[in-house]
C-alpha positions in Angstrom: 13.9 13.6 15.3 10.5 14.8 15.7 9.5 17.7 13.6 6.5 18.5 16.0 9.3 18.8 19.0 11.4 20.8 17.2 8.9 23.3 15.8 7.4 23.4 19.6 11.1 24.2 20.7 11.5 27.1 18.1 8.5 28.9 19.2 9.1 28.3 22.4 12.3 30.3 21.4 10.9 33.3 19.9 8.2 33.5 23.2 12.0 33.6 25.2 13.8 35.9 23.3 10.8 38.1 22.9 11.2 38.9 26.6 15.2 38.9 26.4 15.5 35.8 28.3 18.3 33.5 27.2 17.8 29.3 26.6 20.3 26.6 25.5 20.4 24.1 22.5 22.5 22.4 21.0 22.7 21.3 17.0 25.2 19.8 14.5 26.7 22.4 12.6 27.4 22.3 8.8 28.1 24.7 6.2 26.6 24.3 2.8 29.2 26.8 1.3 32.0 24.4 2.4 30.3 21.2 2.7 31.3 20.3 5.8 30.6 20.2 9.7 32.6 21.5 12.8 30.7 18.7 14.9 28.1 19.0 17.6 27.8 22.7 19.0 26.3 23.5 22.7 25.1 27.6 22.7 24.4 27.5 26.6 22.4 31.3 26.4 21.0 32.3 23.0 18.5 34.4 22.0 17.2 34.5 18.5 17.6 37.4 15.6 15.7 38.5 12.9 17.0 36.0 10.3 17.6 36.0 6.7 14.5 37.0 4.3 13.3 34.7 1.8 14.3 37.3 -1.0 17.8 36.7 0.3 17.9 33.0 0.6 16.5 30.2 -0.2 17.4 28.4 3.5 15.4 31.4 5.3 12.6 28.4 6.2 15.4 26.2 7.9 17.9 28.2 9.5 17.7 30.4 12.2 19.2 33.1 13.1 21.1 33.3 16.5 23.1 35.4 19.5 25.4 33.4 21.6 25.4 35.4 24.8 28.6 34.4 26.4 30.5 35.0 23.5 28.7 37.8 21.8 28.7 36.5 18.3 25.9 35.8 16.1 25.1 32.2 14.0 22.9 30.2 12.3 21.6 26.6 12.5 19.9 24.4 10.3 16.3 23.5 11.9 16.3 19.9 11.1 19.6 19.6 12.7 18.7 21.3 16.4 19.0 18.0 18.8 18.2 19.9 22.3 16.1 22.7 23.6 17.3 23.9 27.1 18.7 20.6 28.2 15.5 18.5 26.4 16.2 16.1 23.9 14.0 16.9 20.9 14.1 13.2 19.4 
């Protein structure tokens, strides 16, 4: 994966979700807390939230915060594991 690609892809995100406008990704989830992953996850309209502060966590430089439109709930994902940016593969 390309670091440059997916650091394009999250501003690109923030420049979106600053004017309310939904994209799509996709990422492999995992959960450090439980050390495990529920497999490949497709968020077809997101819009990013104000995530976590550094004073909160130390994962507030590689996760980002996240609405899921359709469904209404929030998440996170790990940065290094985003694999598409509205339908482009960020490899």
């Amino acid at each position: 994966m390309s670091l440059t690609k997916v650091y394009s892809a999250l501003e690109r995100m923030r420049e979106l979700s600053s004017s309310n406008v939904p994209f799509s990704f996709s990422f492999w989830s995992y959960s450090e807390k439980r050390g495990e992953s529920n497999g490949l996850k497709q968020i077809n309209r997101a819009v990013l939230r104000t995530g976590l502060s550094s004073k909160i966590s130390d994962k507030s430089e590689i996760l980002i915060a996240y609405t899921d439109l359709d469904s209404g709930n929030p998440g996170f994902a790990y940065l290094p594991l985003i694999l598409t940016f509205n339908n482009c593969d960020l490899k």
